[in-house]
One Martini backbone bead per residue (centre of mass of N, CA, C, O) as a GRO file, in nm:
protein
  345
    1UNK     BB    1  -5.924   3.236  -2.890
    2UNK     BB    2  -5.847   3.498  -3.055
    3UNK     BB    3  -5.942   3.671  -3.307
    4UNK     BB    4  -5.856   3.749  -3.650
    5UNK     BB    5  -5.857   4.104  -3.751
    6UNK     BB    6  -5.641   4.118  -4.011
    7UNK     BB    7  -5.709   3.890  -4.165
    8UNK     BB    8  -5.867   4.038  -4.435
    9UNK     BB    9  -6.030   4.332  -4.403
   10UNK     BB   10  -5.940   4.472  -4.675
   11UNK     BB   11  -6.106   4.269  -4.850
   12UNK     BB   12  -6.387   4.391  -4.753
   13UNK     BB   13  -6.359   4.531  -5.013
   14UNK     BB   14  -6.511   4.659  -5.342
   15UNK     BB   15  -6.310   4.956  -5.447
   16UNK     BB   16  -6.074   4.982  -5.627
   17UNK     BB   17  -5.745   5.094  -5.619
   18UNK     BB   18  -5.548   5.269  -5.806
   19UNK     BB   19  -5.291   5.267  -5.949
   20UNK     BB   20  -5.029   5.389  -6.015
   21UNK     BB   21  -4.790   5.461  -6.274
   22UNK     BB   22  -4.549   5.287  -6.161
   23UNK     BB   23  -4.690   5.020  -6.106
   24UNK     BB   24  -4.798   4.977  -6.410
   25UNK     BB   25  -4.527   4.955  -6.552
   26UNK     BB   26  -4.438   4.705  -6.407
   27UNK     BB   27  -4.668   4.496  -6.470
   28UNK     BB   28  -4.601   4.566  -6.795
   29UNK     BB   29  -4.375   4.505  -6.865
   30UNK     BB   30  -4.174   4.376  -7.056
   31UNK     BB   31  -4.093   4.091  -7.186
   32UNK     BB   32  -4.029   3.773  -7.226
   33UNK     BB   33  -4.145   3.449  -7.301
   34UNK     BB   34  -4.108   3.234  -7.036
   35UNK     BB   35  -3.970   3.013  -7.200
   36UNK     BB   36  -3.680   3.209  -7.284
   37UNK     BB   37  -3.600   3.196  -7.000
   38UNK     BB   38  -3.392   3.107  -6.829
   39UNK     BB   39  -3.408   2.905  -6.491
   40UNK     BB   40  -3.585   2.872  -6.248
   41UNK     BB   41  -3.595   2.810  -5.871
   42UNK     BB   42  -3.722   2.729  -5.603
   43UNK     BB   43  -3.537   2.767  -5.303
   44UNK     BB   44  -3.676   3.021  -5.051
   45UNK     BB   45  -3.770   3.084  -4.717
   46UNK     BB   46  -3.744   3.372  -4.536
   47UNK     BB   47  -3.719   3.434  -4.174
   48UNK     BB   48  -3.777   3.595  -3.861
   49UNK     BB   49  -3.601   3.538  -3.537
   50UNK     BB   50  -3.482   3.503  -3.249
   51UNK     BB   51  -3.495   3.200  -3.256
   52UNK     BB   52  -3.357   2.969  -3.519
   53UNK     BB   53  -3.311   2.709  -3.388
   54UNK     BB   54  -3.618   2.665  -3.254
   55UNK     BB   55  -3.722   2.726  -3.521
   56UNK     BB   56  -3.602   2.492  -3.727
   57UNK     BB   57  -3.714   2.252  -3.508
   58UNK     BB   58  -4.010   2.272  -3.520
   59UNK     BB   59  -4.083   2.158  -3.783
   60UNK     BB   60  -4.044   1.852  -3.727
   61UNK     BB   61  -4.308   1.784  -3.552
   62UNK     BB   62  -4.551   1.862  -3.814
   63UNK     BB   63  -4.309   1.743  -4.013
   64UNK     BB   64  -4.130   1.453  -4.028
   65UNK     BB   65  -4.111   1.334  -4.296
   66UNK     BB   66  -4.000   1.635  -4.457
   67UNK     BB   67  -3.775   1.691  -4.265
   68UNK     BB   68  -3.509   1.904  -4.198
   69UNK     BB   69  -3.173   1.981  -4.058
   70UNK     BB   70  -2.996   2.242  -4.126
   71UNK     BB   71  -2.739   2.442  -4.342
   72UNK     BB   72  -2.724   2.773  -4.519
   73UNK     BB   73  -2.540   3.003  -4.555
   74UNK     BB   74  -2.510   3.043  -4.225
   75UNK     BB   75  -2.839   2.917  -4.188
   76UNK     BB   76  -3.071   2.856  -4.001
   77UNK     BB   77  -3.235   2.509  -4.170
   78UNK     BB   78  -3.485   2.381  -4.367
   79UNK     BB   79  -3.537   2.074  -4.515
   80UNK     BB   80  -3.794   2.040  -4.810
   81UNK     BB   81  -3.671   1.861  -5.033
   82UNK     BB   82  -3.590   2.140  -5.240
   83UNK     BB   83  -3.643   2.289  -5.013
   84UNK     BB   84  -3.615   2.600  -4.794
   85UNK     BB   85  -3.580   2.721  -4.441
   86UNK     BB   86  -3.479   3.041  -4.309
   87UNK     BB   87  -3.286   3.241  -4.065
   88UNK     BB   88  -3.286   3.563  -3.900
   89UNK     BB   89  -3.171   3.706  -3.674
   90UNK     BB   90  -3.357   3.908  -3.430
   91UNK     BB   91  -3.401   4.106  -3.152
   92UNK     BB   92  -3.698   4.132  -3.217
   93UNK     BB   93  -4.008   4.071  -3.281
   94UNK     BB   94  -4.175   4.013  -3.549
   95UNK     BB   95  -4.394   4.100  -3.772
   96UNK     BB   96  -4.707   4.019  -3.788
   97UNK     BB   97  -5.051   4.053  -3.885
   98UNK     BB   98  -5.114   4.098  -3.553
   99UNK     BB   99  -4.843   4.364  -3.469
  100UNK     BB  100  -4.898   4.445  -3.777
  101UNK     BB  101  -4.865   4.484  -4.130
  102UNK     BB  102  -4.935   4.382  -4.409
  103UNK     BB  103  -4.840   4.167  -4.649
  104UNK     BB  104  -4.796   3.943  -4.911
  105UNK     BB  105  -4.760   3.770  -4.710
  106UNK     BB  106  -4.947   3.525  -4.580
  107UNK     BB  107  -4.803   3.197  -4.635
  108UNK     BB  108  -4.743   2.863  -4.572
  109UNK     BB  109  -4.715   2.511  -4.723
  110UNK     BB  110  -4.859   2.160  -4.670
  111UNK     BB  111  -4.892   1.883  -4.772
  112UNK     BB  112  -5.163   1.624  -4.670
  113UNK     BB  113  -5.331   1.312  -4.651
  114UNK     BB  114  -5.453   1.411  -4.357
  115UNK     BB  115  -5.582   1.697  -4.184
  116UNK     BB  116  -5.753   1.562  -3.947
  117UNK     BB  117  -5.504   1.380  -3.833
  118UNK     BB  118  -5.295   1.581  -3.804
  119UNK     BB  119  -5.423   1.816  -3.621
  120UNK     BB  120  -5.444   1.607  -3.393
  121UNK     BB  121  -5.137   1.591  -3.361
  122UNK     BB  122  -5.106   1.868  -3.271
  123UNK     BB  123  -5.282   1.889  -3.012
  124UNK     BB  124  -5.101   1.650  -2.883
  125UNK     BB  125  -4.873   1.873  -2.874
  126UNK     BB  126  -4.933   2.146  -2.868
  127UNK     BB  127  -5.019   2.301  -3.098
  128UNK     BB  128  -5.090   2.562  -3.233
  129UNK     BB  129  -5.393   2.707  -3.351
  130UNK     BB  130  -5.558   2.845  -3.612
  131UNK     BB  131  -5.823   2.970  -3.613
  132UNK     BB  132  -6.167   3.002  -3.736
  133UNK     BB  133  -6.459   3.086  -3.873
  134UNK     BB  134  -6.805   3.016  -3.960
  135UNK     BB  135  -6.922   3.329  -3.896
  136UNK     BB  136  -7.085   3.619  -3.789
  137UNK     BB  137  -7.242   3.572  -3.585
  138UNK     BB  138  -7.335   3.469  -3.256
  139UNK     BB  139  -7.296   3.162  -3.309
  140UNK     BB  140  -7.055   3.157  -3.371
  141UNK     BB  141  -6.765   2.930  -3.462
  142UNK     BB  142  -6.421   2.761  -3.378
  143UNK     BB  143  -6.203   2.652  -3.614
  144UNK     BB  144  -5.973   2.419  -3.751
  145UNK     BB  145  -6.117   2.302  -4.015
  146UNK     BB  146  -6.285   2.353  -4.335
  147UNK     BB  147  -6.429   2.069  -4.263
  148UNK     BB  148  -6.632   2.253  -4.034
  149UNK     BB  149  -6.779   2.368  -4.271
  150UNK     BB  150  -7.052   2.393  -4.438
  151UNK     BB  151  -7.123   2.357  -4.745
  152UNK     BB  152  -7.251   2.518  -5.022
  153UNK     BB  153  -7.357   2.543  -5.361
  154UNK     BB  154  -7.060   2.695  -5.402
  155UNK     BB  155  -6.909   2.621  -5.165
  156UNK     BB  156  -6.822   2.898  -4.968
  157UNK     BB  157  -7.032   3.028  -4.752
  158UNK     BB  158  -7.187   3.258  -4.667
  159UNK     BB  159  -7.372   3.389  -4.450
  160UNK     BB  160  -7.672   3.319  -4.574
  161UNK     BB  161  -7.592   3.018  -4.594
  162UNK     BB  162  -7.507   2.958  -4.305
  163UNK     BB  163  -7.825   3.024  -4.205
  164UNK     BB  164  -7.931   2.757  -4.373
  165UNK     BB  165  -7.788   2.546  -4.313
  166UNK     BB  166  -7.857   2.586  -3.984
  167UNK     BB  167  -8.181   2.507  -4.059
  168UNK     BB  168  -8.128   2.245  -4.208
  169UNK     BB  169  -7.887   2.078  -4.022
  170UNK     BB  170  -7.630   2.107  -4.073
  171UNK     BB  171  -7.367   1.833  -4.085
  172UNK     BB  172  -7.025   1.730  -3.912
  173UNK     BB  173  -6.857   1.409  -4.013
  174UNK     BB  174  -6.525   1.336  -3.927
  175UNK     BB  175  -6.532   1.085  -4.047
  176UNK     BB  176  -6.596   1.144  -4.362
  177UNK     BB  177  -6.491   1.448  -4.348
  178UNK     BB  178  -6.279   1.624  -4.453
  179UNK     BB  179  -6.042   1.852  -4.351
  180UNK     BB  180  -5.867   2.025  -4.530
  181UNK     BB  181  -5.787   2.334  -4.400
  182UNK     BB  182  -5.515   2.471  -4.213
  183UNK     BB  183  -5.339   2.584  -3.909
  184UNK     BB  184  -5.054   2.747  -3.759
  185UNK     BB  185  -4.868   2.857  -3.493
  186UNK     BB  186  -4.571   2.968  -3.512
  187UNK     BB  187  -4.344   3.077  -3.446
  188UNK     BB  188  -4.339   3.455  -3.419
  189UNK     BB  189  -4.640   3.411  -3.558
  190UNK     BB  190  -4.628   3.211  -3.786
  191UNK     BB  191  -4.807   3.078  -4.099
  192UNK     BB  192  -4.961   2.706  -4.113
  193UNK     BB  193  -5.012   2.506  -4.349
  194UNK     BB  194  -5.306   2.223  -4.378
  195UNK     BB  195  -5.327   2.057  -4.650
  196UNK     BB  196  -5.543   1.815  -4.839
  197UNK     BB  197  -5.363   1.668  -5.106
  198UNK     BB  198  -5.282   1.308  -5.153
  199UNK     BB  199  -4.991   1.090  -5.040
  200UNK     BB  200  -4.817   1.338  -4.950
  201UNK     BB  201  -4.603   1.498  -4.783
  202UNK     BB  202  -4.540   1.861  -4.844
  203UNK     BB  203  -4.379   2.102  -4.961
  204UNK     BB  204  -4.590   2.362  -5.212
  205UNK     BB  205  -4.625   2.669  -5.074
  206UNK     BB  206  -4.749   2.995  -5.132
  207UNK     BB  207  -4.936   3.277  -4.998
  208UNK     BB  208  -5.087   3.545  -5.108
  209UNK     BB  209  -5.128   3.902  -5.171
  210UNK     BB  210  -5.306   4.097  -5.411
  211UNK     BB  211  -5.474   4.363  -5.551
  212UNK     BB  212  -5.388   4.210  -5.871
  213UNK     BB  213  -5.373   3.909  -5.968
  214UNK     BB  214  -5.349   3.888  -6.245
  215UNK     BB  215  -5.103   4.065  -6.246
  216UNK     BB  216  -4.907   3.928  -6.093
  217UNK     BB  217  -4.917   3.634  -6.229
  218UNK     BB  218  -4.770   3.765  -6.480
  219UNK     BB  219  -4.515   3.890  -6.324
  220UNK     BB  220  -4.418   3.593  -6.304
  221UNK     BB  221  -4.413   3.501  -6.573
  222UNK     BB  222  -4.201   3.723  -6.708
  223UNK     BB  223  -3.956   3.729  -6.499
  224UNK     BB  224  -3.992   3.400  -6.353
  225UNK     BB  225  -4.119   3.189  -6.551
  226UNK     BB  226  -4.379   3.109  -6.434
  227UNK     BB  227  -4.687   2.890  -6.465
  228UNK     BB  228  -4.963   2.954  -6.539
  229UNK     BB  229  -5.306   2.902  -6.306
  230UNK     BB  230  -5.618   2.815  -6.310
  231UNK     BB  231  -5.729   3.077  -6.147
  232UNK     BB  232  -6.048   3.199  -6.198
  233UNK     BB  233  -6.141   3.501  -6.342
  234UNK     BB  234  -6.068   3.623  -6.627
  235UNK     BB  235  -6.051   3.896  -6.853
  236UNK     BB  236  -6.209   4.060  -7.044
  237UNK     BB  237  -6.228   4.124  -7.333
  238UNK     BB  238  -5.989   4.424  -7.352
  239UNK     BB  239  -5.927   4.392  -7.052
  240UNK     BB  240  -5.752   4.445  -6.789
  241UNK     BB  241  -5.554   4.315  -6.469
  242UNK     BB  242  -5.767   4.453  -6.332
  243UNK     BB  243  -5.971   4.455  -6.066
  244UNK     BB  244  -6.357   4.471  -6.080
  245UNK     BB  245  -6.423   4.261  -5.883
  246UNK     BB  246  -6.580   4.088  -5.581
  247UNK     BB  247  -6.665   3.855  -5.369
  248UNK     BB  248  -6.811   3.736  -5.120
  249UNK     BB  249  -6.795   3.666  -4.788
  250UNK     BB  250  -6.646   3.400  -4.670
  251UNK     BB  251  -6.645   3.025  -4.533
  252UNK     BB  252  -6.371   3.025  -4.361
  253UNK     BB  253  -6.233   3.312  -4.107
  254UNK     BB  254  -6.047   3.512  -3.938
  255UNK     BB  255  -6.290   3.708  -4.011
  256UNK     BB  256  -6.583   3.759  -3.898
  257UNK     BB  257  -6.672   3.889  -4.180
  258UNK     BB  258  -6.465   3.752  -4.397
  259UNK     BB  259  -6.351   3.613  -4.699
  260UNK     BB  260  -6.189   3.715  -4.989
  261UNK     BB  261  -6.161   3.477  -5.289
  262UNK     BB  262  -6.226   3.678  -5.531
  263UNK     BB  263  -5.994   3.704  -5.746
  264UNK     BB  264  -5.808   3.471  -5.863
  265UNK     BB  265  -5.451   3.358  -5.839
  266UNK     BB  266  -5.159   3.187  -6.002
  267UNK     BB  267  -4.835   2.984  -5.978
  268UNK     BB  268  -4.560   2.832  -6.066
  269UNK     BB  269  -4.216   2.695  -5.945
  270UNK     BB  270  -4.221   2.426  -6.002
  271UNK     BB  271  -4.431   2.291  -5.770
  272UNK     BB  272  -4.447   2.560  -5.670
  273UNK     BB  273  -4.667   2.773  -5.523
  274UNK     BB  274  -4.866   3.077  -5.605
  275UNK     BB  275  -5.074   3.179  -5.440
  276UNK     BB  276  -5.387   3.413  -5.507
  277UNK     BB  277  -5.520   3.685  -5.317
  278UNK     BB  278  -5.735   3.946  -5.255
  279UNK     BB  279  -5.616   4.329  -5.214
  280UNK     BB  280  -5.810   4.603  -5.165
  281UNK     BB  281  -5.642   4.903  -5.174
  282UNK     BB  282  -5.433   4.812  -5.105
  283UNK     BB  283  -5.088   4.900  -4.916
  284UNK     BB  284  -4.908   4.703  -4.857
  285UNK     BB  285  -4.621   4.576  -4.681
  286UNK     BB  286  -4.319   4.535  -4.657
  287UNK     BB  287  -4.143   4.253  -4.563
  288UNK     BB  288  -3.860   4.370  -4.460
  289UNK     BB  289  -3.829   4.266  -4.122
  290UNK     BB  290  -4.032   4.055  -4.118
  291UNK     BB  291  -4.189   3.720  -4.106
  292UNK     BB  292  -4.136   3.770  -4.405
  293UNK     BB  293  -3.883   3.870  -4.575
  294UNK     BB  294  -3.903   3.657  -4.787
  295UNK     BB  295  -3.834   3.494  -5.127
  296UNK     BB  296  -3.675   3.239  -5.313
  297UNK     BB  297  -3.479   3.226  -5.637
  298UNK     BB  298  -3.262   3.033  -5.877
  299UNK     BB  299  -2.951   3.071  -6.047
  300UNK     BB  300  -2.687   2.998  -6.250
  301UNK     BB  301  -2.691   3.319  -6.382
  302UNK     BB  302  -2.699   3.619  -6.218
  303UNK     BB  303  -2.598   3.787  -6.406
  304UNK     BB  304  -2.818   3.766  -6.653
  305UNK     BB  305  -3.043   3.801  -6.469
  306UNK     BB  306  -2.989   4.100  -6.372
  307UNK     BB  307  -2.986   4.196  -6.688
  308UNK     BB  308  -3.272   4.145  -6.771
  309UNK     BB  309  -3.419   4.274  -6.534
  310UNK     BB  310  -3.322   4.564  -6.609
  311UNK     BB  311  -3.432   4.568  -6.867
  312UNK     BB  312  -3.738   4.532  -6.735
  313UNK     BB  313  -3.755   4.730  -6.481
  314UNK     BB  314  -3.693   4.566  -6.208
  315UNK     BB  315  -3.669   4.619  -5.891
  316UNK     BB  316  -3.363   4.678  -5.686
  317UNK     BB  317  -3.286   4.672  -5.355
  318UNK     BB  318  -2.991   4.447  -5.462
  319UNK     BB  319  -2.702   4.386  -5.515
  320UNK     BB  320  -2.451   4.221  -5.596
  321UNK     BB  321  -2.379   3.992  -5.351
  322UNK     BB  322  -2.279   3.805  -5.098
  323UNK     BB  323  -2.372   3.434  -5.019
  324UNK     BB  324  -2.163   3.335  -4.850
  325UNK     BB  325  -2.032   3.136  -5.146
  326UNK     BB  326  -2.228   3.312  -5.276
  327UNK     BB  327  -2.469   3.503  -5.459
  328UNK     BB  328  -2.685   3.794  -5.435
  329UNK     BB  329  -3.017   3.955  -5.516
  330UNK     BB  330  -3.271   4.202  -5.480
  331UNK     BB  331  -3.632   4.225  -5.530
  332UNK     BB  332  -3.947   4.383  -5.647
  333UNK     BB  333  -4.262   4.320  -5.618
  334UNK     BB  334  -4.560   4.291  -5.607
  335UNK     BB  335  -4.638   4.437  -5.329
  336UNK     BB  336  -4.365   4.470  -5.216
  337UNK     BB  337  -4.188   4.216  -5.240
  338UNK     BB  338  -3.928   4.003  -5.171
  339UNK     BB  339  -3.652   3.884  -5.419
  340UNK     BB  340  -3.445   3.653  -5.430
  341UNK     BB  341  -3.141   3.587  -5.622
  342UNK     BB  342  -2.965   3.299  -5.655
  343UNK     BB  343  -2.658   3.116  -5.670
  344UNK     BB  344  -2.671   2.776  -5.845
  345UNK     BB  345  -2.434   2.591  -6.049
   0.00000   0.00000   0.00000
């Protein structure tokens, strides 16, 4: 498999460029405090598929225990847990990081309760595998799962402990060595996070890319009410929620050269994360019409919630419209985000 060259590479950037000023307005705009708003809940991820139906098939293969095929409002649908994945025909194959340009949402994924047993049984179904590199050096290879890659002194290694590691004989026995995460390549080339963590297997999160994480997180908090979640250095007192530090490079990573993991954000939205890593230097494109096109949370009452996020100067891609037999609005948040509302009474 050829190395991911797009995924991460604007993180190893170490300069944040200023945000623009109608920018700076949206992620601070004014909000009543999460507590007091209306209840949204994680609704869906849509994606664009060339076939919807192949695509939304897929799914059942790789997580069997929690996924089932639906229709949600005329589209052809994956139901897991409360959550649900969409898919709209597109006539040609969509960008994803590989084919276009970068946009805000990074991947998607499930709990497994044992990430090197999937990842196995993925091999033996034939399902392609997104590896990552282990080191940036020529001895550098391709592993598939994070678990295969020895930490360092504080986790995910640097290219320098990578190389004390390896001067020391660091070994990994799969049959201790717990498998952390992987990924899958999937339909359209989209992007299946398999990480380890629980006793039971579910769809879990959205992992995002942010210019500001510490801002993304206040502006999911503040617009929809979700939870923030203690991950990452926050901002020293006085300080705005602008990025101004970036740990070095670690390891394992798509981009040879490492992934900047710090400073990470995240909230939850019901038991939905929304995992946030830094993208220095912004620029992110719109996710609009590209593989991940959306994702929606759900209001019990539209108008209110319309009624409010204008009051809050959130910007609106889509006014209330028709959908299937419901109704639903687009918004967009940091970093081009486009996120559906939709009605569920």
């Amino acid at each position: 498999m050829k190395p991911v060259s797009r995924i991460a590479v604007a993180t190893l950037l170490v300069a944040p460029v200023a945000l623009a000023m109608a920018t700076r307005t949206s992620l601070r705009a004014q909000a009543p405090a999460a507590s007091s708003l209306e209840t949204l809940h994680f609704h869906h991820v849509h994606l664009n598929s060339t076939d919807p139906k192949a695509a939304a098939d897929y799914y059942l293969k790789p997580f069997a225990k929690s996924t089932s095929r639906t229709t949600v409002q005329g589209f052809e649908a994956v139901k897991t847990g409360n959550i649900y994945i969409l898919f709209s025909k597109v006539a040609t194959a969509p960008q994803n990081e590989l084919t276009g340009p970068q946009t805000s949402v990074w991947h998607f994924g499930w709990n497994t309760p044992n990430s090197r047993e999937y990842n196995a049984n993925f091999r033996k179904m034939g399902l392609p595998i997104a590896q990552m590199w282990n080191g940036s050096d020529d001895d550098a290879k391709l592993v598939d799962l994070s678990g295969d890659v020895p930490m360092g002194p504080n986790g995910f290694p640097t290219q320098e402990q990578v190389l004390e590691l390896r001067a020391k004989g660091a070994k990994i026995d799969p049959a201790v060595t717990a498998g952390g995460f992987g990924y899958l390549r999937g339909p359209d080339g989209v992007m299946i996070e398999n990480a380890q963590s629980g006793q039971a297997e579910r769809f879990n999160h959205v992992h995002m890319y942010h210019e500001h994480p510490m801002c993304a997180t206040n502006w999911y908090a503040e617009h929809l009410g979700a939870r923030r979640t203690a991950r990452g250095a926050p901002p020293a007192p006085g300080e705005g929620c602008e990025t101004k530090w970036y740990s070095p490079p670690t390891f394992p990573s798509f981009a040879k050269r490492g992934f900047v993991r710090e400073p990470r954000g995240g909230a939850t939205i019901d038991d939905i994360s929304i995992g946030i890593v830094p993208w220095p230097g912004g620029g992110l494109a719109s996710t609009r019409g590209r593989i991940y096109d959306h994702w929606a949370v759900s209001t019990a009452d539209l108008d209110k919630t319309v009624a409010r996020l204008k009051r809050e100067n959130v910007k609106f891609l889509e006014e209330i419209k028709p959908w299937g037999t419901s109704r639903a609005a687009m918004i967009e948040g940091p970093d081009r985000i486009a996120i559906e509302i939709v009605e569920v009474k």
